[in-house]
DSSP file (Angstrom, degrees, kcal/mol; ACC not computed):
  #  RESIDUE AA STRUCTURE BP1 BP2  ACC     N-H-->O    O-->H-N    N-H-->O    O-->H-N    TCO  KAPPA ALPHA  PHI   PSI    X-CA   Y-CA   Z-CA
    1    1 A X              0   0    0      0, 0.0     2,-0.2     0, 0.0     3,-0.1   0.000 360.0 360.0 360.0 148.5    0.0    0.0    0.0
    2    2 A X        -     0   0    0      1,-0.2     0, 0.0     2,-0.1     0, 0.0  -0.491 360.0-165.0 -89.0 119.0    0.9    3.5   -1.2
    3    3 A X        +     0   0    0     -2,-0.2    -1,-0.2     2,-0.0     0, 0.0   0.899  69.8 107.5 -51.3 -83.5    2.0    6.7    1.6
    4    4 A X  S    S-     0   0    0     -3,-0.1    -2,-0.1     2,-0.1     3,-0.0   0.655  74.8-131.4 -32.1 130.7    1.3    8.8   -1.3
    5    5 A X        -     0   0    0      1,-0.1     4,-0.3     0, 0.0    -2,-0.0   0.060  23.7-115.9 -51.3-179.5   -2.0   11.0   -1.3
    6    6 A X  S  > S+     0   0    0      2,-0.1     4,-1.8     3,-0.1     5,-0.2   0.729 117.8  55.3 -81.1 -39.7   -4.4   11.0   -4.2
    7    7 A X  H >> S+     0   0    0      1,-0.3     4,-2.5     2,-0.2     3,-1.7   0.947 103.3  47.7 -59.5 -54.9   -3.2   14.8   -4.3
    8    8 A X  H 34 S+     0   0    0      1,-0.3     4,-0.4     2,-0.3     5,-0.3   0.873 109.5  54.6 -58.1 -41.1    0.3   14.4   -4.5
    9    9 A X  H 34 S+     0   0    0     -4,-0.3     3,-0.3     2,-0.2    -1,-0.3   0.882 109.7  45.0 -77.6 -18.7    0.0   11.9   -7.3
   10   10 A X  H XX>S+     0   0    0     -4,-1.8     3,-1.4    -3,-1.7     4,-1.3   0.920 114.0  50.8 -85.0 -32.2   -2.0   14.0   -9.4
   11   11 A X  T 3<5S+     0   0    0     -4,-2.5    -2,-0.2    -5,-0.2    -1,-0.2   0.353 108.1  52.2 -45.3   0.9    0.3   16.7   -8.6
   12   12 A X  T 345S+     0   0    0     -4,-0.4     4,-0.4    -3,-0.3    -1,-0.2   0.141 120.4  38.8-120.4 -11.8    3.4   14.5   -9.5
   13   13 A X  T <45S+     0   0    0     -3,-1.4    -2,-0.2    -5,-0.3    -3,-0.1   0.506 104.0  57.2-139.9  23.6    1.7   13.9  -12.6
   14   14 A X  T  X5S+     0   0    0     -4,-1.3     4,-2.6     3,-0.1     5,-0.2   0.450 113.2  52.7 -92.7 -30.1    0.2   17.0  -13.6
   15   15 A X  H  ><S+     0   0    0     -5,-0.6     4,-1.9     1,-0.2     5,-0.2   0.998 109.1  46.8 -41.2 -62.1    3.9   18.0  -13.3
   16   16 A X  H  4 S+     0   0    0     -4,-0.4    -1,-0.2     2,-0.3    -3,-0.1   0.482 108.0  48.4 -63.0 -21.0    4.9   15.4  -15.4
   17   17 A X  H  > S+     0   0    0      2,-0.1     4,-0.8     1,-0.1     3,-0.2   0.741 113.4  61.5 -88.9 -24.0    2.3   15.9  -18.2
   18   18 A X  H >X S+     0   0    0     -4,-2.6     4,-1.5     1,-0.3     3,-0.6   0.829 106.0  42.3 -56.1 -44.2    3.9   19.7  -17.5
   19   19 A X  H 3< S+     0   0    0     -4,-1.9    -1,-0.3     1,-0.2    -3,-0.2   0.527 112.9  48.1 -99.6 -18.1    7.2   18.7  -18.4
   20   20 A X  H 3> S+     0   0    0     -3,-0.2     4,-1.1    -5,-0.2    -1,-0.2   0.659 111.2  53.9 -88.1 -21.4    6.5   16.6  -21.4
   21   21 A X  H <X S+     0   0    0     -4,-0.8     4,-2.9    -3,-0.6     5,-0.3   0.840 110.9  48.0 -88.2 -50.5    4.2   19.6  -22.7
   22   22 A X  H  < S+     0   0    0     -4,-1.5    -1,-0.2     1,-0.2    -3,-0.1   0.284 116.1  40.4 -74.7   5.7    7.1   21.8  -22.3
   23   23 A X  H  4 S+     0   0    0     -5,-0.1     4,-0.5     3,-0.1    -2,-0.2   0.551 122.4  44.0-134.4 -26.3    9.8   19.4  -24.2
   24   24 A X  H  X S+     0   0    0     -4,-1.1     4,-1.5     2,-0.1     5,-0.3   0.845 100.1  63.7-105.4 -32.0    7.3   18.5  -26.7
   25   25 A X  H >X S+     0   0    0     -4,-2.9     4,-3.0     1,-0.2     3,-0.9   0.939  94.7  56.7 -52.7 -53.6    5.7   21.7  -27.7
   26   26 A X  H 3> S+     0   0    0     -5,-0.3     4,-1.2     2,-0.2     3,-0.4   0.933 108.2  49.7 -33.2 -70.7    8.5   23.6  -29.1
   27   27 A X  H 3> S+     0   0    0     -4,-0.5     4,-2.7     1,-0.3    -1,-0.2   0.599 111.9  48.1 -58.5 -12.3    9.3   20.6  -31.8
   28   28 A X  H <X S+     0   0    0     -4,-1.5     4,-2.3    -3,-0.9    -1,-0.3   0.813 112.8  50.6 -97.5 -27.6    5.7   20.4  -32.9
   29   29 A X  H  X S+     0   0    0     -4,-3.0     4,-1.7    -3,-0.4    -2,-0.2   0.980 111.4  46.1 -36.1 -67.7    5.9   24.2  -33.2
   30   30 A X  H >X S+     0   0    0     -4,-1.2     3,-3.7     1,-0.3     4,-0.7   0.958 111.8  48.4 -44.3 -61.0    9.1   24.1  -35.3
   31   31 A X  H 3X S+     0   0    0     -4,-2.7     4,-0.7     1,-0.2    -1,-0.3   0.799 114.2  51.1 -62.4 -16.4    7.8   21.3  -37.8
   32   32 A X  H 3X S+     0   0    0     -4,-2.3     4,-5.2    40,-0.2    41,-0.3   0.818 110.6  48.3 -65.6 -25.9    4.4   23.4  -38.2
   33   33 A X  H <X S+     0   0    0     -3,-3.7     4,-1.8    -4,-1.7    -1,-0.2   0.992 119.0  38.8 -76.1 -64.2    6.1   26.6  -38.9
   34   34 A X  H  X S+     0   0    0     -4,-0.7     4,-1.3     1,-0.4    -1,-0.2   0.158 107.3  54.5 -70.7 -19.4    8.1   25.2  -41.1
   35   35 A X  H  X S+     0   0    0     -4,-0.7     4,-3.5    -5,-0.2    -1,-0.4   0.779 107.3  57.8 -87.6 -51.1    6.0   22.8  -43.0
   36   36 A X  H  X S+     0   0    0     -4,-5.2     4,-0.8    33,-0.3    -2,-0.3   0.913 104.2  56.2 -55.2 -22.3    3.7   26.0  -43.6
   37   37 A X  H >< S+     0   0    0     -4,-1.8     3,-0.8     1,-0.2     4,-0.3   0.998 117.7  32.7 -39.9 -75.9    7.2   27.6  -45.3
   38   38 A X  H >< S+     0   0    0     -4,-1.3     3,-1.8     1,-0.2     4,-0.5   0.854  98.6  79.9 -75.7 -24.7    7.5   24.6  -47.7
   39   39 A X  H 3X S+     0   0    0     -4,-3.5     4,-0.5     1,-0.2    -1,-0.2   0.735  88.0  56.1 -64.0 -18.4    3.8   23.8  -48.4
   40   40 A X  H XX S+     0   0    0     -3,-0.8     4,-0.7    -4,-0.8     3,-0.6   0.817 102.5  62.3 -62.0 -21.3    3.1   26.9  -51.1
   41   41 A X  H X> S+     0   0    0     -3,-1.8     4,-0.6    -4,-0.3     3,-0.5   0.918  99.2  53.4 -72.3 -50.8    6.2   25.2  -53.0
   42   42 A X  H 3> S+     0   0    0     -4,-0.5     4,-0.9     1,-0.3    -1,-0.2   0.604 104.6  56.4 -23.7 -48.0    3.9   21.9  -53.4
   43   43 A X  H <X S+     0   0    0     -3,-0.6     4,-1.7    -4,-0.5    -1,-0.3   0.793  89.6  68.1 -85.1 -12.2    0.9   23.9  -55.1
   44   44 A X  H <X S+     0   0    0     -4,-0.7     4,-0.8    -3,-0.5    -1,-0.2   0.986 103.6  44.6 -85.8 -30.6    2.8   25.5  -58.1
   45   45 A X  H >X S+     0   0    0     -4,-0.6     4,-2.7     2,-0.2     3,-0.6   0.964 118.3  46.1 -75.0 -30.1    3.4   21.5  -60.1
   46   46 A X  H 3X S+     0   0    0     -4,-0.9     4,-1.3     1,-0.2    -2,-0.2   0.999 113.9  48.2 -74.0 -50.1   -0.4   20.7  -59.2
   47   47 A X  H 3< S+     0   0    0     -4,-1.7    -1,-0.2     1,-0.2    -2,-0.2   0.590 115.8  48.5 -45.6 -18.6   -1.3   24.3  -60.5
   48   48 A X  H << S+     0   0    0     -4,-0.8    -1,-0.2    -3,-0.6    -2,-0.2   0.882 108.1  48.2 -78.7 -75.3    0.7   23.5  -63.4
   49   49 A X  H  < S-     0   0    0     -4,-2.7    -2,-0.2    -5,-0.2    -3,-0.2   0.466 118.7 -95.4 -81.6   3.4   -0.5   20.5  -64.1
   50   50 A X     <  -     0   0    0     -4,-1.3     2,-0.6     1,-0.1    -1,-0.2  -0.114  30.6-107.2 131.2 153.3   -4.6   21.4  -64.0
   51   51 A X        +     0   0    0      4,-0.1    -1,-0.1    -4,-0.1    -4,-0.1  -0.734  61.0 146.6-115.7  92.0   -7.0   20.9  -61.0
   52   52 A X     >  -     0   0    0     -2,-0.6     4,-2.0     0, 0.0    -2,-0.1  -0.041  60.2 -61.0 -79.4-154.6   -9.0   18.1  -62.0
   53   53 A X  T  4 S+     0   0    0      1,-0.2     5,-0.1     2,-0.2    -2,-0.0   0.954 134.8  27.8 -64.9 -39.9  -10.3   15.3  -59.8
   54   54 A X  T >> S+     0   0    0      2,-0.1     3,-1.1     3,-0.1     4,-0.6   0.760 119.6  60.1 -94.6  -1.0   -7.8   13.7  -58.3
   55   55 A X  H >> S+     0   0    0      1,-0.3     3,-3.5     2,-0.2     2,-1.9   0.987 110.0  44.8 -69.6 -61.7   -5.4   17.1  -58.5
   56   56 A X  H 3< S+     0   0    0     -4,-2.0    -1,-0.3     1,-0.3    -2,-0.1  -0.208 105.8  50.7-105.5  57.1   -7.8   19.0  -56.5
   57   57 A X  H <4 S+     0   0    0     -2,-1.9    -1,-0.3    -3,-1.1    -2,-0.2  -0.023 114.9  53.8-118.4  -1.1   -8.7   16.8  -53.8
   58   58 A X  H <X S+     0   0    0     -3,-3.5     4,-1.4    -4,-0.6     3,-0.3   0.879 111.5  43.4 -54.2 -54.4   -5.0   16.9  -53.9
   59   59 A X  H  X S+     0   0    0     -4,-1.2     4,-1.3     1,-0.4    -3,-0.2   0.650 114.7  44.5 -94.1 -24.4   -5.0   20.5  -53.7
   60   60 A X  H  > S+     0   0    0     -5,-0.2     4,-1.4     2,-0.2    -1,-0.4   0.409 108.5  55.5 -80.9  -4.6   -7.5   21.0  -51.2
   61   61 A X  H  > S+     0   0    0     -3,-0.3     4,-1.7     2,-0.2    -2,-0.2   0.849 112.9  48.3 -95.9 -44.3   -6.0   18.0  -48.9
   62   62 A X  H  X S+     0   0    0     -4,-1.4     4,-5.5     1,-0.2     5,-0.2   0.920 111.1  58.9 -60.1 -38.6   -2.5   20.4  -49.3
   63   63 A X  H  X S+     0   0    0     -4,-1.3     4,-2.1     1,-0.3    -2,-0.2   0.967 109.0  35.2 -50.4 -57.3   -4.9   23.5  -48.4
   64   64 A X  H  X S+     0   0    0     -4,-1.4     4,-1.4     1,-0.2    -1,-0.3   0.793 115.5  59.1 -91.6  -1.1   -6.1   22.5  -45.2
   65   65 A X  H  X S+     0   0    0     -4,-1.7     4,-2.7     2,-0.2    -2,-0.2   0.856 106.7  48.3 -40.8 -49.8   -2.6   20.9  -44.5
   66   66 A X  H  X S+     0   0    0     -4,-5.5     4,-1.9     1,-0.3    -2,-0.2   0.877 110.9  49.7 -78.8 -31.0   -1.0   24.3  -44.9
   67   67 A X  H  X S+     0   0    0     -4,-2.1     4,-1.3     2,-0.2    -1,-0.3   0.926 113.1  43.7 -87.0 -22.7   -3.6   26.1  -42.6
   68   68 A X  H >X S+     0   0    0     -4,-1.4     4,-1.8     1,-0.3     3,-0.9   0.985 115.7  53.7 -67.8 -30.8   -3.3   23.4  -39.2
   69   69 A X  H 3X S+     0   0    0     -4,-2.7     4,-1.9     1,-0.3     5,-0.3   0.921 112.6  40.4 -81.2 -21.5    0.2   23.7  -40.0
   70   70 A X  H 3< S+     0   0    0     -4,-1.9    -1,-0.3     2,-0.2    -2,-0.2   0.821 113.8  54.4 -61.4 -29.2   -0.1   27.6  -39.7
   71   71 A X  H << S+     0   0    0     -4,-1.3    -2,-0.2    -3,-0.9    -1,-0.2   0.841 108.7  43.1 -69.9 -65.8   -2.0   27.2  -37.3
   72   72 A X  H  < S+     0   0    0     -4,-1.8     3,-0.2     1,-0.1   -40,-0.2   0.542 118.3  46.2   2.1 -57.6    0.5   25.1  -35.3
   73   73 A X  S  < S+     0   0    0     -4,-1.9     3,-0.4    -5,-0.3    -2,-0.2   0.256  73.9  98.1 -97.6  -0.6    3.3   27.1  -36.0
   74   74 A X  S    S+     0   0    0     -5,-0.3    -1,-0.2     1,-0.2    -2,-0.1   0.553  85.7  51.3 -57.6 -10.9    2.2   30.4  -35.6
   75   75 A X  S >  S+     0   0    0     -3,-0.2     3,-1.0   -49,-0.1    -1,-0.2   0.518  83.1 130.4-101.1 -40.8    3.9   30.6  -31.8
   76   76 A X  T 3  S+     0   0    0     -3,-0.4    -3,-0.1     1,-0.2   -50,-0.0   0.231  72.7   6.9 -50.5 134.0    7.0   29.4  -33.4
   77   77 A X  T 3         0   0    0      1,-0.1    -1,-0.2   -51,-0.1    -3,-0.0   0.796 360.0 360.0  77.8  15.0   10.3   31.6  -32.5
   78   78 A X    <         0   0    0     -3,-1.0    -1,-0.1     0, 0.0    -2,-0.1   0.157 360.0 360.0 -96.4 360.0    8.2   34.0  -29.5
């Protein structure tokens, strides 16, 4: 059987989600900013080559890529 309070253990692991939140947030920051950087590059060969059906469900799939990833990365480098 456990010393340990109920408090203390969610306090040892709201810490703990604290400290993972704080080591992991930055790197999903970077890749967002950074994917939204390269994702316009992506639309100029589908634009090129015509938006038919499967190009523009292409091009819309790239579309709402590029805005979570703006979305995502928008903190990035503050």
């Amino acid at each position: 059987m456990s010393n340990a309070s109920p408090s203390s253990r969610r306090e040892s692991l709201g810490l703990g989600l604290a400290t993972v939140r704080a080591t992991i947030a930055p790197t999903v920051r970077f890749v967002g900013f950074w994917t939204a950087v390269v994702l316009p590059f992506v639309y100029i060969p589908l634009l090129f080559a015509g938006l038919d059906g499967a190009t523009m469900n292409a091009f819309v799939a790239l579309l709402v890529a590029h805005v979570v990833s703006l979305l995502v990365g928008r903190e990035y480098g503050q």
